[in-house]
VOMARNU-991127 format. One line per field, with one value per residue (C-alpha): residue number from 1; residue in one letter; x, y, z. Coordinates in Angstrom, 3 decimals. Example, Ala and Ser with C-alpha at 12.3 -4.5 7.8 and 13.67 -1.06 7.14 Angstrom:
BEGIN
num c(1,2)
residuo c(A,S)
px c(12.300,13.670)
py c(-4.500,-1.060)
pz c(7.800,7.140)
//
This chain:
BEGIN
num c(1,2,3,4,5,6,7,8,9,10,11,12,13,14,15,16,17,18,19,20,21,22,23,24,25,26,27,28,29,30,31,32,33,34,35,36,37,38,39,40,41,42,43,44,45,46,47,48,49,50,51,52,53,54,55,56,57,58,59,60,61,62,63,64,65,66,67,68,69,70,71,72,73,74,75,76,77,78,79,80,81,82,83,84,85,86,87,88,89,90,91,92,93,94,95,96,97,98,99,100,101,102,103,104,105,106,107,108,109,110,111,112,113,114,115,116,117,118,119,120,121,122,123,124,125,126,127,128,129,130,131,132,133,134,135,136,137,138,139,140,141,142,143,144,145,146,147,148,149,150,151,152,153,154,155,156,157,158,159,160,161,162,163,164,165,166,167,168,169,170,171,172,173,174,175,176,177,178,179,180,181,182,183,184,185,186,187,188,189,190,191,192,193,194,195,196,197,198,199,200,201,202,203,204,205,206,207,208,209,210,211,212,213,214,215,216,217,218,219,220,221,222,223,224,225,226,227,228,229,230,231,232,233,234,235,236,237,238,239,240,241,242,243,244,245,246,247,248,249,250,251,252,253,254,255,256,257,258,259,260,261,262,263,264,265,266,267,268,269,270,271,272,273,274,275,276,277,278,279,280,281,282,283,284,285,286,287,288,289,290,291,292,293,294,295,296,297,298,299,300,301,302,303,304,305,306,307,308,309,310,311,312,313,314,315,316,317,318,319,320,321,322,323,324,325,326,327,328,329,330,331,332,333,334,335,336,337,338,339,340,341,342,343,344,345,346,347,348,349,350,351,352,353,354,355,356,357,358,359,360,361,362,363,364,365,366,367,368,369,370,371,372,373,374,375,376,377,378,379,380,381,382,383,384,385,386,387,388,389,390,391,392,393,394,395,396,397,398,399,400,401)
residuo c(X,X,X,X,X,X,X,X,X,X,X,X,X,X,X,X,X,X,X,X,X,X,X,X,X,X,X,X,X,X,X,X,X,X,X,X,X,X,X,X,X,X,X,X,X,X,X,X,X,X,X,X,X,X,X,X,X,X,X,X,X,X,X,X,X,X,X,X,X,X,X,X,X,X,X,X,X,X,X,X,X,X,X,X,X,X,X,X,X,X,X,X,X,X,X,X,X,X,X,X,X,X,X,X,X,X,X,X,X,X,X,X,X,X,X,X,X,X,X,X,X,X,X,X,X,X,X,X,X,X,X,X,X,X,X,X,X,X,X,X,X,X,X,X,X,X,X,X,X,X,X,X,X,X,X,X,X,X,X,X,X,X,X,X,X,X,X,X,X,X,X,X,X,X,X,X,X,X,X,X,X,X,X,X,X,X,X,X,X,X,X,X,X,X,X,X,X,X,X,X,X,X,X,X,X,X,X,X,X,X,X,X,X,X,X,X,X,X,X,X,X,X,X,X,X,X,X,X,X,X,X,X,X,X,X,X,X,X,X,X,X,X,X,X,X,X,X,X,X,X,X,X,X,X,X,X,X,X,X,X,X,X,X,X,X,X,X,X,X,X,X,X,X,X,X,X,X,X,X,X,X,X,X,X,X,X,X,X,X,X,X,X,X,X,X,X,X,X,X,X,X,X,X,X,X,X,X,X,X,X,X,X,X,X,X,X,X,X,X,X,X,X,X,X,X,X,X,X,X,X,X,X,X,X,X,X,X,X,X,X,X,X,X,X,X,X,X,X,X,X,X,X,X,X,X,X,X,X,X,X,X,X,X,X,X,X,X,X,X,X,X,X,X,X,X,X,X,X,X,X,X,X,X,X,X,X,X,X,X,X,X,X,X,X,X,X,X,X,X,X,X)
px c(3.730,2.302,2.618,0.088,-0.279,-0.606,-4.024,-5.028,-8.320,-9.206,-12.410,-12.514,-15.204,-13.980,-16.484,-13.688,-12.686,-9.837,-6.274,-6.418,-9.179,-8.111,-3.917,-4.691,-6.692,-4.343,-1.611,-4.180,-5.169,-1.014,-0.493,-3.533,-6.812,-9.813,-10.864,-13.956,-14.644,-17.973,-18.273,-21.064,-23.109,-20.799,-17.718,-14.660,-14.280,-10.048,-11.472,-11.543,-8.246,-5.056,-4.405,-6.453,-7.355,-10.860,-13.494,-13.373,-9.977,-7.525,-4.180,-4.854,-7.235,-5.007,-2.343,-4.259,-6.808,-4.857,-5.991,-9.483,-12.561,-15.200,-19.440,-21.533,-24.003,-26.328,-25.942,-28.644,-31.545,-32.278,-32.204,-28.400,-27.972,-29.213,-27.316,-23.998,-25.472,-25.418,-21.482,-20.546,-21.990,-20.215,-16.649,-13.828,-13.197,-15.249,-13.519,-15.079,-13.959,-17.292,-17.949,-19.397,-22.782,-22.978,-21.985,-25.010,-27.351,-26.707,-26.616,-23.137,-21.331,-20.262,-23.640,-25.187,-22.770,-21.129,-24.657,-25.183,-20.824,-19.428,-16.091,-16.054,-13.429,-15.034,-12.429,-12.784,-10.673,-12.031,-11.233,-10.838,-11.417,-14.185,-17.771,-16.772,-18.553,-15.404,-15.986,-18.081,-15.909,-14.581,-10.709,-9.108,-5.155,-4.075,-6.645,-5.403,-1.537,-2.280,-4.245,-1.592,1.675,2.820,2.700,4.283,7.637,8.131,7.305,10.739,12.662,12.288,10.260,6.735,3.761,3.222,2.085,4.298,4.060,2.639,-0.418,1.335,-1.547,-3.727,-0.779,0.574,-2.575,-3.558,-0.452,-1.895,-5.370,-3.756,-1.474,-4.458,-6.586,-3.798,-3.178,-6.991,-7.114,-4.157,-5.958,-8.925,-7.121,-6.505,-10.004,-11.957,-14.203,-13.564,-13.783,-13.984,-10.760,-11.129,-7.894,-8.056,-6.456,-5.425,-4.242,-2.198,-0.779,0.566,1.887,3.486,4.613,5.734,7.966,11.129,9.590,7.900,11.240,11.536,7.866,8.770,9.244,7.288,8.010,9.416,13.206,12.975,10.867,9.268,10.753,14.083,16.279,18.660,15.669,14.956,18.725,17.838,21.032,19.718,18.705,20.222,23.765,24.523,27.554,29.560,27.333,24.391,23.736,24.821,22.977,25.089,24.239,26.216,24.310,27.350,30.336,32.741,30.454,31.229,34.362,34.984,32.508,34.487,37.864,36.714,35.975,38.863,37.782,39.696,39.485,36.353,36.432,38.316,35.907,33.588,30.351,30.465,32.615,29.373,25.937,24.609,26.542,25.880,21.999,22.463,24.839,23.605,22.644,26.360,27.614,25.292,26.602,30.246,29.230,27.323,30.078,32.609,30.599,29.941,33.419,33.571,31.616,29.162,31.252,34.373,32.364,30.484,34.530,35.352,32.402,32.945,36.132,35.529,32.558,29.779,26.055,25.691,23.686,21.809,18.831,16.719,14.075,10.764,12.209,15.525,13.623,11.651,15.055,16.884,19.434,18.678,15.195,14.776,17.401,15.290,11.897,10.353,8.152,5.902,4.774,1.541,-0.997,-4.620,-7.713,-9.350,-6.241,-3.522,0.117,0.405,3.154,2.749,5.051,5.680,4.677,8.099,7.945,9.436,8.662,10.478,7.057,3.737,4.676,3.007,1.837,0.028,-2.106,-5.073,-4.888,-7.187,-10.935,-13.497,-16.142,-18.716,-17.106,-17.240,-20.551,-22.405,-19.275,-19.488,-23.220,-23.026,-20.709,-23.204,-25.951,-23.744,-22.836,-26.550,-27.743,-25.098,-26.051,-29.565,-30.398,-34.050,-34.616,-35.357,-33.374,-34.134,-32.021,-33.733,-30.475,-32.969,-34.875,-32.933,-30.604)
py c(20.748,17.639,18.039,18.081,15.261,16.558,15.616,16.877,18.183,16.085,13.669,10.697,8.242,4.957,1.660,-0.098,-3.588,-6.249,-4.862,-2.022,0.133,-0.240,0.038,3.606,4.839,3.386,5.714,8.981,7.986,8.160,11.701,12.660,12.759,11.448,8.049,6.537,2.846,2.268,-1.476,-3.986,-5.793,-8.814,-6.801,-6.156,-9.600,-9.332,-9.464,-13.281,-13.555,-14.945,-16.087,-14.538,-14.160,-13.186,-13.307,-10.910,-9.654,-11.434,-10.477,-9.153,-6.269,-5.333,-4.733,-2.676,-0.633,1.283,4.938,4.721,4.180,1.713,2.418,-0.226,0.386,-1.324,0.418,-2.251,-0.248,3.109,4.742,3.535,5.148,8.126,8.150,7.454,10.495,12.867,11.718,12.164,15.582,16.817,15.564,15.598,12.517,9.767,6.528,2.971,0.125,-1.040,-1.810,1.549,-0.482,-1.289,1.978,3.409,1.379,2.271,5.855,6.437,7.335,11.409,12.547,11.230,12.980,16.084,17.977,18.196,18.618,20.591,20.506,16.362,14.452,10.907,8.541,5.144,1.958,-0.418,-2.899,-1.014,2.833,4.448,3.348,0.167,-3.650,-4.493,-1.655,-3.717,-6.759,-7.738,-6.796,-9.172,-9.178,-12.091,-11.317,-7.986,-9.351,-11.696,-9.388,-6.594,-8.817,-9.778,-13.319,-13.614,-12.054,-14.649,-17.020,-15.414,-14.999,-18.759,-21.037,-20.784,-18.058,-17.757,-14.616,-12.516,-13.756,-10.799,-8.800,-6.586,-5.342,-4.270,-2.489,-0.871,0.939,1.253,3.390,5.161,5.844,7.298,9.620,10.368,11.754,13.720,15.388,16.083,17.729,19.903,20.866,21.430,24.144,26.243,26.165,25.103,22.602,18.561,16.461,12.509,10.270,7.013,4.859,1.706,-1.385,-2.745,0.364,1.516,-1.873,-1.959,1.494,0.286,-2.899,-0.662,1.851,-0.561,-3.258,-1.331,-1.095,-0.971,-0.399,3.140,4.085,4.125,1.817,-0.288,-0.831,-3.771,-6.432,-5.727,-6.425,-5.105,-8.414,-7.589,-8.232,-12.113,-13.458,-16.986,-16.001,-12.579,-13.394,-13.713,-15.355,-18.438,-18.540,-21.303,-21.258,-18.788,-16.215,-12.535,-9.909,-7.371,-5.544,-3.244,-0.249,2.098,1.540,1.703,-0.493,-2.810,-2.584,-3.016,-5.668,-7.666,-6.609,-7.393,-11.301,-12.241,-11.599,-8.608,-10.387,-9.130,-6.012,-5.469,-7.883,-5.867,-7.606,-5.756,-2.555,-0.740,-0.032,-0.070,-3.512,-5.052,-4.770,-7.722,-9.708,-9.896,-13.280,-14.247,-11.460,-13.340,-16.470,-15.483,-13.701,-16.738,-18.949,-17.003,-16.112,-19.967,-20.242,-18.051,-17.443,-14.578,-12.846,-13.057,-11.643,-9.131,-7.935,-7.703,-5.656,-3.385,-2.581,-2.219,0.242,-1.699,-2.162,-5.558,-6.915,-10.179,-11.978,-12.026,-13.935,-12.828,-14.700,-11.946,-9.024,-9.543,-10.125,-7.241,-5.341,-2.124,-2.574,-2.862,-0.571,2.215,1.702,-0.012,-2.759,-0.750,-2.967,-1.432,-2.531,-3.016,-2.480,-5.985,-8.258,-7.097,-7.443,-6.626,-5.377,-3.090,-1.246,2.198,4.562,4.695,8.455,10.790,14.648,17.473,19.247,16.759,13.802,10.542,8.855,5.669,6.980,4.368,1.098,-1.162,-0.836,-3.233,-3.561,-1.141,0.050,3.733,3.862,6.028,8.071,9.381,9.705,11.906,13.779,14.844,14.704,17.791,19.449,19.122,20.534,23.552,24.544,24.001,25.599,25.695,22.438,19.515,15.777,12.592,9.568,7.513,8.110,6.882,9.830,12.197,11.713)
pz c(22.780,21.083,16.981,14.695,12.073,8.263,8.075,11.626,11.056,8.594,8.445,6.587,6.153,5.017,3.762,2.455,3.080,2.612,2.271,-0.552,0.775,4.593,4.045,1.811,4.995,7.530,5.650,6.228,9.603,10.495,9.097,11.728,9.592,11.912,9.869,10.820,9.218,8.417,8.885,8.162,10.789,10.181,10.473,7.644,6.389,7.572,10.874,10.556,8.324,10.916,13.838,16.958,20.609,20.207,17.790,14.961,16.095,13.633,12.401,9.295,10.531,13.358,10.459,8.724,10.539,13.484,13.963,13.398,14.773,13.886,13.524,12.386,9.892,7.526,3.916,2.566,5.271,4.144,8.003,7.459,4.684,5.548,8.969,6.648,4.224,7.826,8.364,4.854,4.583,7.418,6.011,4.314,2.560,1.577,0.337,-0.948,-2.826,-4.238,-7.905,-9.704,-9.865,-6.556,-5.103,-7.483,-6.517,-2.847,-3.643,-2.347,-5.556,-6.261,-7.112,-4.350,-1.942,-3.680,-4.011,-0.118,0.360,-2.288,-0.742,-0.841,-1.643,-2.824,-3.484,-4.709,-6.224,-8.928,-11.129,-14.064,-14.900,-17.388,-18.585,-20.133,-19.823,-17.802,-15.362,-13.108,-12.766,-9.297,-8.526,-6.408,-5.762,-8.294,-11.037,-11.424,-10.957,-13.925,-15.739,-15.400,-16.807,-12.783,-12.965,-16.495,-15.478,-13.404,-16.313,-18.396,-15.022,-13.701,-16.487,-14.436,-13.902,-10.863,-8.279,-5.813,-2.818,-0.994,-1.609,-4.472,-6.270,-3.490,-1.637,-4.216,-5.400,-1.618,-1.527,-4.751,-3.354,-0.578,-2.518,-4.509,-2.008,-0.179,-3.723,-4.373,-0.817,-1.905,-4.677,-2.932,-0.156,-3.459,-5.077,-2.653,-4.422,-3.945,-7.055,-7.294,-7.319,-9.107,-8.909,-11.443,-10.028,-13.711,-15.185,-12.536,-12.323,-15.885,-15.418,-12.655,-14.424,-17.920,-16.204,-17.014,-19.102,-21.794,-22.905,-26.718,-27.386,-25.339,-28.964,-32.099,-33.799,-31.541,-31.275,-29.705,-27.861,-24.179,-20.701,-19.035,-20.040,-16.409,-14.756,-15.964,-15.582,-13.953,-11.763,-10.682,-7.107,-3.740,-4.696,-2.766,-0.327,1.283,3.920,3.167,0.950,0.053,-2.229,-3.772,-6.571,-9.222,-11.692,-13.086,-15.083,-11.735,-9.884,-12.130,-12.703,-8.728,-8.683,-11.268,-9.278,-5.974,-6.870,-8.438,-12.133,-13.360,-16.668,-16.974,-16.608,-19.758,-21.732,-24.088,-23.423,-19.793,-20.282,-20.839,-19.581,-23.488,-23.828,-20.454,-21.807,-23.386,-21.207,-17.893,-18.000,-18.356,-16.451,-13.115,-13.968,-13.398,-10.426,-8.796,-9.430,-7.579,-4.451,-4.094,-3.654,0.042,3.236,3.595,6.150,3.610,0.442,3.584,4.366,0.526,-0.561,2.387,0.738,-2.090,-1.626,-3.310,-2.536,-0.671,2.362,3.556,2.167,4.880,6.266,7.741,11.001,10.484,10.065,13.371,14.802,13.335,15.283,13.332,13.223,17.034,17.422,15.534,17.213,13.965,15.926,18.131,20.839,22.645,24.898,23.107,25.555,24.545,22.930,25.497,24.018,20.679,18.261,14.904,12.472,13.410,10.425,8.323,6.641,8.819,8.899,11.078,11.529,10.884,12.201,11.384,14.426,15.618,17.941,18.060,18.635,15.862,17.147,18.166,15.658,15.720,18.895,18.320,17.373,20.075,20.262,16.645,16.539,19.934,18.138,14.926,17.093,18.936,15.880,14.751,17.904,17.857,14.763,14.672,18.484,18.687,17.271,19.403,19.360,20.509,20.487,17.894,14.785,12.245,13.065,13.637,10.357)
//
């Protein structure tokens, strides 16, 4: 018997776009919920982001929008509208990454929905959270990693500000938004009334950014300056080899202690600047240093051997080329590779939680824009007609929603 997904059961209308919006909905459309994007005439603007075989079938949106199915409509007509009004009142979850404003003025914001569905969960990302004049501003990935202290940690780690070079931000309060919603549904199967999730892109970004680097103003007053000082070492990276390089890393006392042991520097174990978490605090700058200069020395398969040994966290720095190459990672089933009905071969991630009763699944491959359209109307017009009988339908969905 084929397993159930967490969310099985679960309907989710989605109007977001770009990566945040579309990655948090990816994550409910694995655990089984039923997500149906509502796209624009033009399409999700990551439809044109990559490389491509056909039109508005790029990269980027088939990495983010497997497991649902796509209806076009046109939220600036009012028969659009009102057909998205008929789909939201008959679901679960409705989630947008609009500014407040402009989710208002379309009348798709909680009041607009929660009247007619009670039991709604409308959940939404912004820019910034509350009824402030920055509430409105436009949240894009770097603005938000500058805003939010990002791009200055590399300024103290390396002498320049500069952004990650992935979409941080957006991902990581993608992966928020999703949690979010999950949690509100929770709550919602033990009082039975849905409630609106707003996630803020810059607050939960500084949290995210303060959970180690708040550091001495986690007191008040503070004890001492911001920022985790282990953490902007100009040595703490991927150590350089004889002919590569090697990450290994040490936290505890031991770890240390072997660390020091294993390359040759017993010396420093006993030195007091490094006997102790409380004292390494402010040595790890020097404590790197020593550390890159000895790796330099040997191959990566020698300091591989050594670590081994000694029973300390190490492994490579790999490459995106690697990583597609993996011997674990192909080994484990990570890539799935999958026929898609219009772009033939194709490969994806598999979904990476696992669970021993709801598994997450890819189950749909990315969908054609607008391409489930009819499909999902049929199905309202169905659930209309079951529970309204005696009353006639036509086709025309203006109309009839």
């Amino acid at each position: 018997m084929i397993q159930k997904g967490a969310l099985d059961g679960i309907r989710v209308i989605d109007v977001t776009t770009a990566v945040l919006g579309p990655l948090a909905t990816r994550i409910l459309g694995d655990l089984g919920a039923d997500v149906v994007k509502v796209e624009a005439p033009e399409g999700d603007p990551m439809r044109g982001l990559g490389p491509s075989r056909h039109d508005r079938m790029a990269a980027m949106f088939l990495a983010l929008n497997r497991n649902k199915r796509s209806v076009v409509l046109n939220l600036k007509d009012s028969a659009d509208r009102g057909a998205l009004g008929e789909l939201v009142a008959g679901s679960d979850v409705f989630v947008h990454n609009m500014r407040p404003e402009a989710a208002r003025r379309l009348n798709i914001d909680y009041p607009a929905f929660s009247a007619s569905n009670p039991r709604l969960i409308h959940a939404s990302a912004c820019a910034y959270a509350g009824d402030n004049p920055l509430a409105n501003k436009p949240a894009y990935d770097e603005i938000v990693q500058g805003a939010s202290g990002i791009a200055s940690l590399f300024e103290r780690a390396s002498g320049e500000a500069r952004y990650a070079p992935f979409v941080m931000a957006d991902k990581i309060v993608g992966h928020e938004l999703a949690a979010a919603i999950v949690a509100a549904l929770f709550a919602r199967e033990r009082t039975g009334q849905g409630q609106q999730v707003i996630v803020p892109m810059f607050e939960t970004m500084v949290a995210f950014n303060f959970i180690e680097h708040l550091w001495g103003h986690v007191f008040d007053p503070p004890v001492e300056g911001t920022g985790y000082s282990r953490l902007f070492a100009r040595e703490r990276r991927p150590f350089r080899t004889q002919d590569g390089h090697i990450c290994v890393a040490a936290t505890t006392d031991q770890q240390w202690m072997r660390l020091f042991k294993a390359i040759g520097r017993a010396d420093l174990a006993d030195d007091e600047r490094f006997a102790t978490m409380a004292r390494r605090t402010f040595h790890f700058a020097e404590a790197f240093e020593y550390l890159a200069a000895e790796l330099a020395r040997e191959s990566t398969a020698y300091w591989s051997a050594v670590f081994e040994a000694a029973d300390l966290p190490y492994g490579p720095a790999n490459s995106l080329e690697d990583l597609i190459e993996d011997d674990y990672l192909n080994r484990a089933g990570f890539f799935r590779r999958y026929e898609h009905p219009s772009e033939g071969s194709l490969v994806s991630v598999d979904p990476t939680t696992r669970f021993s009763g709801t598994p997450a699944r890819f189950t749909r491959p990315p969908p054609g824009l607008g391409e489930h359209t009819d499909i999902v109307f049929g199905e309202l017009r169905a659930r209309f007609a079951d529970a309204h009988p005696t009353n006639e339908t036509n086709n025309n969905r203006g109309d009839e929603l």
